[in-house]
C-alpha positions in Angstrom: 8.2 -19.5 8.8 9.3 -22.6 10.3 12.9 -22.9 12.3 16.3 -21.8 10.4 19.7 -21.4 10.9 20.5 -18.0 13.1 24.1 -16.7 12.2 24.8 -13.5 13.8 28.2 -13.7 13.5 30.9 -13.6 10.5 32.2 -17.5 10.0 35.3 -17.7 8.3 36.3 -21.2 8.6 34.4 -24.5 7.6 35.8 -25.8 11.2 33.1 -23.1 12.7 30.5 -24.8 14.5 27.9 -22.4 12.5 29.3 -23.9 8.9 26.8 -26.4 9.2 24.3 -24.8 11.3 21.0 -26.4 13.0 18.0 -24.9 13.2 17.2 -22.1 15.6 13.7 -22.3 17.4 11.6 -19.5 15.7 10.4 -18.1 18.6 14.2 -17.5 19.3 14.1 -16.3 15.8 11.4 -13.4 16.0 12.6 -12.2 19.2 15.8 -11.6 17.2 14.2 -9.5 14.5 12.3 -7.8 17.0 15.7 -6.9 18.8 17.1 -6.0 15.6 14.2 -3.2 14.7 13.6 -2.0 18.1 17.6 -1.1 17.8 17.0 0.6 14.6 13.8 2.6 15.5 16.1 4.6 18.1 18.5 4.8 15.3 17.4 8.5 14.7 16.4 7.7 11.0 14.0 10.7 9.5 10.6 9.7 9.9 10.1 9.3 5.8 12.9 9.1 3.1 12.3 9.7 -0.4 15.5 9.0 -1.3 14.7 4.9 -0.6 16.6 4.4 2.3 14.7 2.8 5.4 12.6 5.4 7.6 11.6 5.5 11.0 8.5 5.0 9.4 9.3 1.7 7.8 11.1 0.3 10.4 7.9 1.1 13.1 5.3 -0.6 10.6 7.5 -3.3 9.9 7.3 -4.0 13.7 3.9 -4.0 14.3 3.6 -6.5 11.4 6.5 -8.8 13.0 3.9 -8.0 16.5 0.9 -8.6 15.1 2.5 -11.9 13.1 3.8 -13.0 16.8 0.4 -12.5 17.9 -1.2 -14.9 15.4 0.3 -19.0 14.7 2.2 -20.6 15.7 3.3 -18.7 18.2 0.3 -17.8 19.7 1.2 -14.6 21.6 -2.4 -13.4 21.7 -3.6 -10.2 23.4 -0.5 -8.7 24.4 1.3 -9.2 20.9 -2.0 -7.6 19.1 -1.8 -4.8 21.6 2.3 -4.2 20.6 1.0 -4.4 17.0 -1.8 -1.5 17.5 0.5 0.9 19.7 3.2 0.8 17.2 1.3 1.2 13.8 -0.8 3.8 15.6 2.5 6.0 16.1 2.7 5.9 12.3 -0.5 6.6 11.7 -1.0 9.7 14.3 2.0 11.0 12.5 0.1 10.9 9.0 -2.6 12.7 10.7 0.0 15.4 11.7 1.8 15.6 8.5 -0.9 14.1 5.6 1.4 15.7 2.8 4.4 13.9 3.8 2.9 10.8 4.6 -0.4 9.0 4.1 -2.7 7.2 0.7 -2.3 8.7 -2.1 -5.7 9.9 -3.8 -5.4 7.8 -6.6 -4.7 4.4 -7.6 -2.6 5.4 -10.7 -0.2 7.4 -8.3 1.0 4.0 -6.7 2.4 2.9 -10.3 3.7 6.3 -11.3 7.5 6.2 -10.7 8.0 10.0 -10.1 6.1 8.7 -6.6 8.7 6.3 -5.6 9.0 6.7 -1.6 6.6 8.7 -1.3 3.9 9.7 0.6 2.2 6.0 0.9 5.5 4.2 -0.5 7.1 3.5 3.0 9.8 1.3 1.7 10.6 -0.7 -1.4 12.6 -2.5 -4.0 14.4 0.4 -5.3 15.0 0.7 -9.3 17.0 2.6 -11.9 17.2 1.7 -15.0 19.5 4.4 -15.9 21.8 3.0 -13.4 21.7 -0.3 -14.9 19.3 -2.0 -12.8 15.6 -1.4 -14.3 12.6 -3.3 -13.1 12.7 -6.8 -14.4 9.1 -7.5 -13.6 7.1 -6.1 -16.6 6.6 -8.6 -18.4 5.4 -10.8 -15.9 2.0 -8.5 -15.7 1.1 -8.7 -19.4 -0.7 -10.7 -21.8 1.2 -13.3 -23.0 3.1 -12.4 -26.8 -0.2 -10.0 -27.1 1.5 -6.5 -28.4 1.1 -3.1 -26.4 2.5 -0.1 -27.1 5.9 -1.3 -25.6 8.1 -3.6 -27.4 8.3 -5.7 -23.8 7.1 -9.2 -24.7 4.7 -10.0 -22.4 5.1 -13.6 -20.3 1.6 -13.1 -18.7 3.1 -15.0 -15.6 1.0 -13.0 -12.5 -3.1 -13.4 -14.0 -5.4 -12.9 -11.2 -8.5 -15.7 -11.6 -11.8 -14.6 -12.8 -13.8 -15.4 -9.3 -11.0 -13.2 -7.4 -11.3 -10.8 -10.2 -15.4 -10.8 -9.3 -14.3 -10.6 -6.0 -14.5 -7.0 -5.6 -17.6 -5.1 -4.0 -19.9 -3.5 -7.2 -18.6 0.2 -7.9 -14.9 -1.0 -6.1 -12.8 1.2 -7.9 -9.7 -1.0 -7.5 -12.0 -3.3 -10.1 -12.3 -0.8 -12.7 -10.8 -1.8 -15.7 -6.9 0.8 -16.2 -8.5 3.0 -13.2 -8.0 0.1 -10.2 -5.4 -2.9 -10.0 -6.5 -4.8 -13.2 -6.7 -3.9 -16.9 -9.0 -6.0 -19.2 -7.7 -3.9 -22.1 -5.5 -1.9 -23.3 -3.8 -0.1 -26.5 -1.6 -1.6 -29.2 0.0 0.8 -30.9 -1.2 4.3 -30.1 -3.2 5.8 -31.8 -3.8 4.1 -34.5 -4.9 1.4 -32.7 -8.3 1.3 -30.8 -8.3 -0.4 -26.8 -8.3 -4.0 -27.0 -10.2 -6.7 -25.3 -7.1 -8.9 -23.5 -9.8 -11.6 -22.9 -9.0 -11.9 -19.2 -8.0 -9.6 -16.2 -4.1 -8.6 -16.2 -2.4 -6.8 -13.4 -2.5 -3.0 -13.7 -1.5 -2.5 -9.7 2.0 -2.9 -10.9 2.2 -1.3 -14.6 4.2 1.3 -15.5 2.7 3.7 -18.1 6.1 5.2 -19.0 7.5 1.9 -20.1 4.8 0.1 -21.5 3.1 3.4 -23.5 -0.4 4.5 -23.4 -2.9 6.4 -25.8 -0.5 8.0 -28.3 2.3 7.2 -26.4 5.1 4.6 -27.7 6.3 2.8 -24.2 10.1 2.8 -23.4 10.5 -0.6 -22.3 12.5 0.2 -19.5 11.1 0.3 -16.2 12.1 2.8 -13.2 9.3 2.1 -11.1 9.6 0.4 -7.5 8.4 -3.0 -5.9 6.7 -1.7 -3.2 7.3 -3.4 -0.3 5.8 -1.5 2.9 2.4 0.7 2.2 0.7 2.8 4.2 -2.0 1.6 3.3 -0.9 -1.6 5.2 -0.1 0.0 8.3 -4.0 1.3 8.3 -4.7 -2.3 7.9 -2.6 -3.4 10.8 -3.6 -0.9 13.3 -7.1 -1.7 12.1 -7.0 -5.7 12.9 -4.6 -5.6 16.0 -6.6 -3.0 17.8 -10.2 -4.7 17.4 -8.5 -8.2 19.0 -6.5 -6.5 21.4 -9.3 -4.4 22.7 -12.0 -6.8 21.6 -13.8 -4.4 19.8 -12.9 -1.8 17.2 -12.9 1.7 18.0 -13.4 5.0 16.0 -9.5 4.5 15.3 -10.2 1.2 14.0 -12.9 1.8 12.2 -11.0 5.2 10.6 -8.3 3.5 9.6 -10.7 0.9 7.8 -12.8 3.1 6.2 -9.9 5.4 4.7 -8.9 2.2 2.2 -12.2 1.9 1.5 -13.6 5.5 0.7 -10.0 5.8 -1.8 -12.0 2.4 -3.7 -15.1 4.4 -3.5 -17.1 2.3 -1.2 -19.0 3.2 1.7 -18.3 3.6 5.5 -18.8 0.4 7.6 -19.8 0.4 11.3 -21.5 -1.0 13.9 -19.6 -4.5 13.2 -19.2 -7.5 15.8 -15.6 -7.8 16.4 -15.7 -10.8 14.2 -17.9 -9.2 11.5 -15.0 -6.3 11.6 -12.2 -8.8 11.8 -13.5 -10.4 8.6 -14.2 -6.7 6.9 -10.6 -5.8 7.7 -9.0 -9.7 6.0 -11.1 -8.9 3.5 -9.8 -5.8 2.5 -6.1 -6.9 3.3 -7.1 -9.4 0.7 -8.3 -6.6 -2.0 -6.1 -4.0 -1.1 -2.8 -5.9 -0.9 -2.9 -8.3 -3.4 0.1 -9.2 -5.7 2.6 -7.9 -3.2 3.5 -10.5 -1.8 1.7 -10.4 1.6 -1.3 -12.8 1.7 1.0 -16.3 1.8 1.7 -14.9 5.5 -1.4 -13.7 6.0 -2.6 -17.4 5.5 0.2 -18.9 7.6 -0.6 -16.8 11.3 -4.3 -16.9 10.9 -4.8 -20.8 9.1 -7.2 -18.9 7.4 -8.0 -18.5 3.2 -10.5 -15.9 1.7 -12.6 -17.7 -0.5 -13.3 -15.8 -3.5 -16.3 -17.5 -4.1 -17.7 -17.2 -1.2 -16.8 -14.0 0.2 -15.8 -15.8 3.4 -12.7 -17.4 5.1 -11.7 -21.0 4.7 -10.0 -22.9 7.5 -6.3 -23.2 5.9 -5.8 -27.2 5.9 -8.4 -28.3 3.4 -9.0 -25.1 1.7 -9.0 -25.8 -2.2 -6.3 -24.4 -4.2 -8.2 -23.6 -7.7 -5.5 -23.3 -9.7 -4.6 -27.1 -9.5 -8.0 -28.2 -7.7 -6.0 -29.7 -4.8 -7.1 -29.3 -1.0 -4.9 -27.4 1.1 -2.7 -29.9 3.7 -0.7 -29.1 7.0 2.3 -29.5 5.5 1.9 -26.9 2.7 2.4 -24.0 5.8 5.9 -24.7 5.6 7.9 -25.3 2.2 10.2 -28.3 2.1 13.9 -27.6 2.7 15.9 -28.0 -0.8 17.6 -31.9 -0.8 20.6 -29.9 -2.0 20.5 -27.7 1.2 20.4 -31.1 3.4 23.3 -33.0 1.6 25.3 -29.3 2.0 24.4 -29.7 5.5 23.8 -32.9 7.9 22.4 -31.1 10.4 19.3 -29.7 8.8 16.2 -31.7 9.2 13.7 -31.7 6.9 10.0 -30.5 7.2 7.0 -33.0 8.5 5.0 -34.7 5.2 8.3 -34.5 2.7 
């Protein structure tokens, strides 16, 4: 992420040293946020929350991702860090094993999107919306087909399209490809009955649709949205425990290999094993790059391993010349860190700004 400003207190005058802040060392940084969940895993939270407040849960797979980031660049923490990562997403994951109806996947893909399973089960944490309160998800219309009708009467801006080759992707019979069954719609219903499904012409994003808003077969939508961002899956903390354990250990174990397989039976696929640690390493990106997609994950899953999954390919691109399709433009060093807003550094002398703007 790059150094920033650390305020950790109130300032209440612009004569405070921290009014125009430099920027903290990230190392400095992480071991803040580390300090900062460590004291709120010993908070005595309840393991899960359906009401949307942070768990134990949350807050103990949230840390092994801040580990298993630390492990990774630039900091470069290595064996240890991976090791941190594994022991702490492993405490979640033995506590699914104990209590699978409280938490763990849920069977189906169309359960994620359903918001009567908001914080539950695989929902660890997330964005938290009611629309009957006033604040309904803003986000639909980002998902579908640009000013092409569905049974809603959101317009649709058509703003999140995955492209074709990532939409091909998928392993053959991946469930999480299947067209209003997996992540992605190809096409869907105009208005309800009368209308027949409808070719969209491209893949849309189903992984984040909300049936009760937007309508289905015979079923006018309501155009308001009560359904979650999710933010922190279970389904990640397999992933985690997954990755960190193989490199911590140097090869995976049952565990591992458990934990990998469980995303990949719910996508109907078959069981993998007998991997190299880097064949396994790659099965586990891989999936990270299938399972989690669109939630806003992968941009820091590029940054601590300098690595891209090429959809063509299957494989893993080195980060810095790895070509961006969308605008057919190569990938640089600088692009690992965003430039710092000129209105942010005339606010503040003291900022510098990023290398190569």
């Amino acid at each position: 992420m790059g150094d920033v400003p650390l305020i950790l207190k109130p300032i209440s005058s612009p004569n405070d040293p921290n009014f125009a802040p430099s920027r903290t060392p990230q190392e400095q940084v992480y071991k803040q946020i580390v300090d900062d969940l460590v004291l709120a895993e010993a908070a005595g939270l309840p393991f899960t929350d359906a009401s949307g407040r942070v768990s134990t849960a949350a807050i103990k797979t949230e840390l092994a991702k801040v580990y298993l980031t630390m492990a990774g660049q630039p900091l470069n923490k290595g064996t240890a860090y991976y090791k941190l990562a594994a022991d702490k997403a492993k405490e979640v994951i033995d506590y699914s094993t104990a209590n699978p109806t409280i938490l763990g996947l849920f069977p189906t893909y169309a359960a994620l999107h359903d918001a009567k399973n908001d914080n539950k089960l695989e929902h660890l944490f997330g964005i938290q919306y009611n629309d009957a309160a006033g604040a309904g998800n803003p986000l639909q219309s980002s998902y579908l087909p640009l000013h092409q009708p569905l049974v809603s009467k959101i317009d649709g801006i058509g703003t999140s399209i995955p492209t074709g080759d990532f939409y091909a992707s998928y392993e053959a019979g991946d469930l999480r490809a299947k067209n209003r069954e997996g992540y992605f719609f190809t096409d869907y219903y105009t208005d309800g009955f009368k209308m027949p499904l409808i070719n969209r012409g491209k893949p849309y994003i189903f992984k984040h649709f909300d049936i009760i808003a937007n309508g289905t077969l015979g079923t006018e939508g309501t155009s308001r949205s009560d359904l979650n961002i999710p933010q922190i899956r279970y389904a990640e903390t397999l992933l985690i425990y997954a990755e960190a354990q193989n490199r911590a250990d140097g090869t995976a174990n049952t565990a591992a290999y458990t934990a990998l397989n469980a995303i990949r039976k719910r996508a109907q696929l078959g069981d993998l094993a007998g991997l190299s640690q880097v064949q396994f390493e790659e099965a586990v990106w891989r999936e990270r790059w299938h399972e989690l997609c669109y939630e806003g994950i992968l941009w820091f899953d590029m940054l601590r391993l300098r690595k891209v999954y090429n959809e063509s390919t299957n494989g893993f691109d080195n980060f810095v010349g790895h070509v961006n399709k969308s605008v057919n433009q190569a990938l640089q060093t600088k692009n690992l860190l965003f430039p710092i807003p000129t209105s942010e550094i005339r606010n503040n002398p003291n900022l510098t700004q990023n290398t190569g703007y």
